[in-house]
N, C-alpha and C positions, 0 to 999 in steps of 0.2 A: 504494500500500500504506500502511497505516496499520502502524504499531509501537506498544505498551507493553510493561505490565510489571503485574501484582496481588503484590501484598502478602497473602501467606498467613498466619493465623491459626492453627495445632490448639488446639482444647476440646475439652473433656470431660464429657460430661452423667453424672452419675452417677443420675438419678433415683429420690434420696433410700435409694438404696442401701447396704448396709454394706460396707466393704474388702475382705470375702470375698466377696464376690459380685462383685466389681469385673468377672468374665467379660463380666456384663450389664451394663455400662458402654458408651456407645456414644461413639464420637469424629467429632467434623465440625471440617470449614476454615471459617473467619470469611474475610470479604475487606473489609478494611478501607479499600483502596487501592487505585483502579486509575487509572495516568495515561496519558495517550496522547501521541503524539508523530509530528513528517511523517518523521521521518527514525532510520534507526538509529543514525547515531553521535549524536544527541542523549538517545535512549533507551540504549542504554551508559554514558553520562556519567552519566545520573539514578541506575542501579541501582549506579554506583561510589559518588556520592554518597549514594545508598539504605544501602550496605553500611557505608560510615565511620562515617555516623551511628548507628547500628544493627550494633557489633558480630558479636551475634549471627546476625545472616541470612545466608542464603546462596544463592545462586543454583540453581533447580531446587528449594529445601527452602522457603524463607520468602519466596524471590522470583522468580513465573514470568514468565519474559518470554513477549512471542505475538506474531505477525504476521497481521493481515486478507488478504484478497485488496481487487484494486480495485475489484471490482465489488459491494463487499459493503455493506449499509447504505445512508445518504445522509449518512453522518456527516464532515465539511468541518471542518478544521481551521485557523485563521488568526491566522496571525505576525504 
């Protein structure tokens, strides 16, 4: 199994729109970020480390962690 973690982003496109109309305002995720890792308690350690640095974030809102299966990809990771 492979483990990370993305780094979530919300923006906001206002496409040149006025504040009332903001209904037609649309919002998407940036993904700034994504690291990987062979192990989960080394992916734990990063998003503790992710959270100190970064105040603001939070686990599930600005940081999703995920898990691969083994057979997934050909992507090889090395220490």
């Amino acid at each position: 199994m492979i483990y990370g973690y993305a780094i979530l982003k919300k923006k906001r496109e206002t496409y040149g729109l006025p504040y009332y109309c903001s209904d037609e305002w649309g919002d998407y995720f940036e993904v700034p970020k994504v690291r990987l890792f062979s192990n989960k308690v080394e992916r734990d350690n990063a998003i503790e480390i992710e959270k100190k640095n970064n105040p603001g974030y939070y686990v599930g809102e600005n940081i999703l962690p995920f898990t691969t299966k083994s057979n997934q990809g050909k992507l090889r990771i090395i220490t």
